[in-house]
C-alpha positions in Angstrom: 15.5 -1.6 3.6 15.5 -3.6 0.6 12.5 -3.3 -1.7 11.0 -6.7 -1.4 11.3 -7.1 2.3 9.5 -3.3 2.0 7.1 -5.1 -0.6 6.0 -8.0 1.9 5.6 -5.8 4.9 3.6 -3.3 2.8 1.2 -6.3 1.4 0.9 -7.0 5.0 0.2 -4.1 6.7 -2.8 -3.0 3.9 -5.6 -5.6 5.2 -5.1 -4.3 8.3 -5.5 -0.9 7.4 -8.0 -1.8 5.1 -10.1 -3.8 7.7 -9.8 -0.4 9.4 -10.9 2.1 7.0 -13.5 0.4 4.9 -16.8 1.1 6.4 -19.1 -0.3 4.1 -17.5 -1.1 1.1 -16.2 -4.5 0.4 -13.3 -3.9 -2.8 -10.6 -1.3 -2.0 -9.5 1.1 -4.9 -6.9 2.7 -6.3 -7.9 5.7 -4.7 -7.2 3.6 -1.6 -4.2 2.8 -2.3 -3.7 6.4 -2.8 -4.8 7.1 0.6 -2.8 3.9 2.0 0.2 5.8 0.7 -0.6 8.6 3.3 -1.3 6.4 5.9 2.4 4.9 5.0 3.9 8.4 5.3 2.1 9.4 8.1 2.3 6.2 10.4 4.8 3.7 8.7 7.5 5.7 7.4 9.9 3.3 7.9 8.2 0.9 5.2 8.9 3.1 2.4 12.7 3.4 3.5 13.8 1.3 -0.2 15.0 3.0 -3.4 12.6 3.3 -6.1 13.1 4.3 -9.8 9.8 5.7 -10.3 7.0 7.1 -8.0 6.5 5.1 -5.0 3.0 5.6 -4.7 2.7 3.9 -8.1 5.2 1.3 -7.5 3.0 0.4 -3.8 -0.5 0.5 -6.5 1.2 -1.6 -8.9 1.9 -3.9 -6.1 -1.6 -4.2 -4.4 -3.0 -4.6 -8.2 -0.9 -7.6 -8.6 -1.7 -9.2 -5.2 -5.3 -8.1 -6.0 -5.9 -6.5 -3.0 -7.2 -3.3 -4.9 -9.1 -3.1 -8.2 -8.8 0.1 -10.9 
């Protein structure tokens, strides 16, 4: 898969997980993104079948950062 097709499906697929997994709080983290990443290996493998150059996990934070759909 190529990075930015894994990019949009990734940016997709975390308000629903979020929506999921956020109880009370109303701002995910970046130690939800950390825990998205998990979910990813766990349940969505296939979403982080793309080459990356650095850490994944880092690469996915960077991303939600920029959409703002976690804050630091």
């Amino acid at each position: 898969m190529k990075k930015e097709d894994a990019k949009k499906l990734i940016l997709t697929e975390f308000p629903r997980w979020w929506g999921r997994t956020r109880g009370e709080r109303e701002e995910a983290t970046g130690d939800n993104a950390i825990v998205f990443c998990g979910y990813l290996q766990q349940e969505k493998p296939h979403l982080l079948n793309f080459r990356a150059v650095s850490s994944k996990e880092k690469l996915i934070h960077g991303w939600l950062l920029h959409a703002r759909l976690v804050t630091d």
